[in-house]
N, C-alpha and C positions, 0 to 999 in steps of 0.2 A: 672767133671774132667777137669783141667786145660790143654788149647793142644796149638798146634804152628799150623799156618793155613798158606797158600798161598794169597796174597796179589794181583795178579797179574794185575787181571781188574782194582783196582783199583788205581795201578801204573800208568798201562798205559792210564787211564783217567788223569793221574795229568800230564802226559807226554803231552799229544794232547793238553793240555792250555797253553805249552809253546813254545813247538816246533815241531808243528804235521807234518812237513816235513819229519822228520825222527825216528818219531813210526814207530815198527813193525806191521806187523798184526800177528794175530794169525799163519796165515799161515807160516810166517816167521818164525818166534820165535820156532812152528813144528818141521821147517826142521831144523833150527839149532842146538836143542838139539836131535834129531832123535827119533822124535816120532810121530806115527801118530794124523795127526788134531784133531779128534778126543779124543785120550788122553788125548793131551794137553789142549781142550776144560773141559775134565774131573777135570785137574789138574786148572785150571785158576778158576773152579765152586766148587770147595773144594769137590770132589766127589770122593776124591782117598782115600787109608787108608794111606798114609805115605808121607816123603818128599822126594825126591833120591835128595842126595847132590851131583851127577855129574851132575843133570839137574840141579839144582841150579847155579852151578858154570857155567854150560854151558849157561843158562838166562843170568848170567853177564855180562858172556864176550860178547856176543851178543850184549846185551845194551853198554856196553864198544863200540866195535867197532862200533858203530852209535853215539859218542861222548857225552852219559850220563853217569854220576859217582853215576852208581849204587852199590848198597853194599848188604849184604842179608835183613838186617833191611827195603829196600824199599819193599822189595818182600816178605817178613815175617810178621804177627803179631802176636801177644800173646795171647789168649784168656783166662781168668780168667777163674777160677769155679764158677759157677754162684747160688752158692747150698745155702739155706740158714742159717741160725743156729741156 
């Protein structure tokens, strides 16, 4: 089955090659969409069953206000069905 996954680590590795002054860590990114480290750590490792589009939105703005123009396609991917035929 075809599903939409969290991108996040691998974000924010693209982020530290350009301007790793102003990555978040984990820790951060946590507090700011209010959840604990741990979750977040769940959510960043694709270990959750769903997306919450307020922590989405709240990812953004975060990265927004540390001066990246992120969007959700950074922090999203697609994953095909991988089934054969």
């Amino acid at each position: 089955m075809p599903k939409v996954i969290f991108a996040i680590n691998y974000y924010l590795e693209q982020l530290r090659l350009v301007a790793p002054e102003n990555v978040p860590t984990s820790a951060e990114l946590s507090e700011a969409i209010g959840v604990d480290p741990t979750t977040f750590s769940r959510m960043a490792q694709n270990r959750t069953s769903g997306i919450n589009k307020t922590h989405l939105a709240k990812l953004i703005e975060e990265f927004h206000r540390r001066g990246f123009d992120t969007t959700p396609n950074d922090l999203l991917r697609f994953v095909p069905d991988k089934s054969t035929d």
